[in-house]
C-alpha positions as CSV (number, residue, x, y, z in Angstrom):
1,X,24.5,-20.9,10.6
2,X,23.4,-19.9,7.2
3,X,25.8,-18.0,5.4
4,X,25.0,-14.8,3.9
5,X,23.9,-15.6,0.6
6,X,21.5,-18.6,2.1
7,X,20.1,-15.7,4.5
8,X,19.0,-13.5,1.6
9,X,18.0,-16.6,-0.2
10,X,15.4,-17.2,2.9
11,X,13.8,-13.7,2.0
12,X,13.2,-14.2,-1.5
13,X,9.8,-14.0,-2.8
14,X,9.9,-17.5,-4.2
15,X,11.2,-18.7,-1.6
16,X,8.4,-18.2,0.6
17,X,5.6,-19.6,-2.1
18,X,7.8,-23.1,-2.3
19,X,7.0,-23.0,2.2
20,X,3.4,-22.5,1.8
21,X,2.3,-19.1,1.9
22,X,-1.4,-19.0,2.4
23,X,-3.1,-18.4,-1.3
24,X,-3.6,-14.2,-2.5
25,X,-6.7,-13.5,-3.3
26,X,-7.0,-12.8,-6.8
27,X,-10.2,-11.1,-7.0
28,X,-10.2,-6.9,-8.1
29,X,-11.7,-5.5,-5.4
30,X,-13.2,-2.9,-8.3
31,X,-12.9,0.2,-6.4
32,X,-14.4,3.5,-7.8
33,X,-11.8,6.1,-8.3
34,X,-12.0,8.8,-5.6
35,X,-10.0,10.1,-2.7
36,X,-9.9,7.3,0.4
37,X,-9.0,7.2,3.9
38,X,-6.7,3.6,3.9
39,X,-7.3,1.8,7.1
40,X,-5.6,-0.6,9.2
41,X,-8.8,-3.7,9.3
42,X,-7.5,-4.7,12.6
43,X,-7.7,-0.9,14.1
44,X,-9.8,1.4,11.7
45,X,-8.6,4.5,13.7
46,X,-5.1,4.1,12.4
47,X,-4.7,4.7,8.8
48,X,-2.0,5.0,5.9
49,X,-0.1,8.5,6.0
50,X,3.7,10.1,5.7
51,X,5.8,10.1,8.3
52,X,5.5,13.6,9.9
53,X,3.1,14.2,7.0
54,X,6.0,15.1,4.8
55,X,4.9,15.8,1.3
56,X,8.7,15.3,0.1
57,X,9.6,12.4,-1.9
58,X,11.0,9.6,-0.4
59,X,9.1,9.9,2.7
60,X,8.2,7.0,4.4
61,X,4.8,5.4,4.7
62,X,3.3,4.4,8.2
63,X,0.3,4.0,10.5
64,X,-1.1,6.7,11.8
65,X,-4.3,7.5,13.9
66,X,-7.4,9.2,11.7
67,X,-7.6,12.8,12.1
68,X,-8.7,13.6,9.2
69,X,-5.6,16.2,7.7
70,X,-5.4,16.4,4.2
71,X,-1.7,14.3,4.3
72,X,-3.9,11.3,5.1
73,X,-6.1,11.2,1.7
74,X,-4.9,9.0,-0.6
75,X,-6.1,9.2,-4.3
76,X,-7.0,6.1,-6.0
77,X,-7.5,5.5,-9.5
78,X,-8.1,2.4,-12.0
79,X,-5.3,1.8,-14.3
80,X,-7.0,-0.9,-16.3
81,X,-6.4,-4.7,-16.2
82,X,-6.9,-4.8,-12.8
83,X,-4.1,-2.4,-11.5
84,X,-4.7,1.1,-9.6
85,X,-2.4,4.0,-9.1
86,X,-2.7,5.6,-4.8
87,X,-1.3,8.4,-4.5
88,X,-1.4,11.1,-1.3
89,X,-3.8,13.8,-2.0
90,X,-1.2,16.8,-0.1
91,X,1.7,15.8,-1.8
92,X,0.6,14.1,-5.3
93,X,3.5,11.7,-4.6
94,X,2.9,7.8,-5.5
95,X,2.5,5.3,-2.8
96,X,5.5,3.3,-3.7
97,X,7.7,-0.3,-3.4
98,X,11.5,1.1,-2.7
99,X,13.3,0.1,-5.7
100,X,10.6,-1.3,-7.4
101,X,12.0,-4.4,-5.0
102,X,10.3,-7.9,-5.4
103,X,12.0,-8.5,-1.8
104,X,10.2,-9.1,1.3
105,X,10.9,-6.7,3.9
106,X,10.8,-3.5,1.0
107,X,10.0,0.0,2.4
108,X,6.6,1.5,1.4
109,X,7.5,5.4,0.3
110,X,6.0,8.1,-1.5
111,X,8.1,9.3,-5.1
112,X,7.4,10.8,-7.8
113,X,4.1,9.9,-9.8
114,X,5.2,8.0,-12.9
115,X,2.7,5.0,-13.0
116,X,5.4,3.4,-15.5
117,X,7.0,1.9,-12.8
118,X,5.9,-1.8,-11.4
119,X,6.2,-0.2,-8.1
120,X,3.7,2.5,-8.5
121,X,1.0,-0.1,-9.6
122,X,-1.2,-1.9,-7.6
123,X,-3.5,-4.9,-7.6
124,X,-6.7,-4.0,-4.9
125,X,-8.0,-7.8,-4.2
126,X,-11.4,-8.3,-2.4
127,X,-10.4,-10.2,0.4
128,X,-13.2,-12.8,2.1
129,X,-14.2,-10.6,5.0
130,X,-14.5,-7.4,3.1
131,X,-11.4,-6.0,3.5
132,X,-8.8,-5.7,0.9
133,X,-5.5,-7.1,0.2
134,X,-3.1,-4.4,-1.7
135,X,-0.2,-6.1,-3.3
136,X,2.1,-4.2,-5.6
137,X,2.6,-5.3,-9.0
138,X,6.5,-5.2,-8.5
139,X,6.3,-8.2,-6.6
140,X,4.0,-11.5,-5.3
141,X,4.2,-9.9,-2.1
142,X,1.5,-7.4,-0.5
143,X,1.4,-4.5,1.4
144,X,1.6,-4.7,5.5
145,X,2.0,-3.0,8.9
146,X,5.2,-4.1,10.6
147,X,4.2,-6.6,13.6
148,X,1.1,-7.8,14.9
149,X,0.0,-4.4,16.1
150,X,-1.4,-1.3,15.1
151,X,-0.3,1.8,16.7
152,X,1.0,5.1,15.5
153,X,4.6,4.8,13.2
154,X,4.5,1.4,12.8
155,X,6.3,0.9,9.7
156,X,4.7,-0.5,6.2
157,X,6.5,-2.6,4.0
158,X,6.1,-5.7,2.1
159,X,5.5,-9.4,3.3
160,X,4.8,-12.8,2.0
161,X,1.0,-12.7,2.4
162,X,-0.5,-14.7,5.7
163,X,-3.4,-13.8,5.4
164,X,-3.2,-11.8,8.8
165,X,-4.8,-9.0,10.2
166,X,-2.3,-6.6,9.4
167,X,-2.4,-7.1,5.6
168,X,-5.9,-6.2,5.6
169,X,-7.2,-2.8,4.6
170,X,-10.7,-1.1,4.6
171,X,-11.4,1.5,2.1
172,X,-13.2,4.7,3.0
173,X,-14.1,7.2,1.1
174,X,-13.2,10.8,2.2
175,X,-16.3,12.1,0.7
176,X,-16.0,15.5,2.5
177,X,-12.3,16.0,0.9
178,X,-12.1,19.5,-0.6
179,X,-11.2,20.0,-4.2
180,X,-7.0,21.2,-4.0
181,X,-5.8,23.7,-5.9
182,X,-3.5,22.6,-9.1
183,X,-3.4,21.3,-12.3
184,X,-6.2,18.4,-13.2
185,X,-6.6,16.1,-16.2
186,X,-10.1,15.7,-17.4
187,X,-10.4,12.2,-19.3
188,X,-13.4,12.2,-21.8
């Protein structure tokens, strides 16, 4: 049996590039900023949102089937070099890495929006069927639905990227999204 420190050792980020982790897309998926519905590619009807659609920090991020509320907007805007800020349109609360971990296994959360964090930053790679591949910049893992199933509260988390199904996203727009009340920033 491995002891402790060989078992952590096994989820290490490294460690799982050295056994062959399929290749990350490196392409920007160059996505417009705007408020999007994040979907599941391998179920479209179940999307990104807060658990309970909590708008408190900390909360944890899951599947959830589409029903169009408000918690399950996401805001997504171009940082530059590549990177992208998501952040929930009901809360304003950052789509983030626990930690600003580089682990596999790390709990997706929503915190406070400080886009200086590693964890709050996000590369949105084109993958080749369309879909898209988020991986945060904290670590050379991506973003991913617990198991090989989509159903409602599975949880999100990091993983060494596979390449499966359930690191895949699609991108909608939530074009009908009315404007919330609070304070904006108009860049000129």
């Amino acid at each position: 049996l491995p002891s402790e420190s060989e078992a952590v050792a096994e989820n290490s980020v490294e460690d799982t590039e050295l056994v062959g982790a399929a290749s990350i897309p490196t392409t920007d998926a160059r996505i417009a900023t705007g408020i999007y519905y994040i979907k599941i590619a391998m179920r479209p009807t179940f999307i990104l949102g807060t658990a309970g659609k909590s708008d408190l920090i900390r909360a944890n991020v899951e599947l959830q089937k589409l029903d169009d509320s408000v918690e399950q907007r996401w805001v997504i805007t171009s940082r530059g070099g590549g990177l992208y800020s998501i952040w929930n349109y009901d809360g304003g609360l950052s789509l983030d890495v626990w930690g600003n971990s580089k682990d596999v296994g790390a709990n997706m959360q929503t915190f406070w929006r400080n886009n200086a964090y590693d964890g709050e930053r996000f590369y949105i790679l084109k993958a080749a069927d369309g879909s898209v591949i988020i991986r945060p910049k904290c670590t050379k893992c991506v973003v991913e639905a617990d198991g090989t199933r989509a159903a409602a509260r599975v949880n999100v988390h990091t993983a060494a990227f596979t390449g499966e199904a359930n690191q895949k996203f699609v991108l909608q727009k939530a074009n009908d999204a009315p404007i919330k009340s609070g304070t904006y920033v108009i860049q000129i």
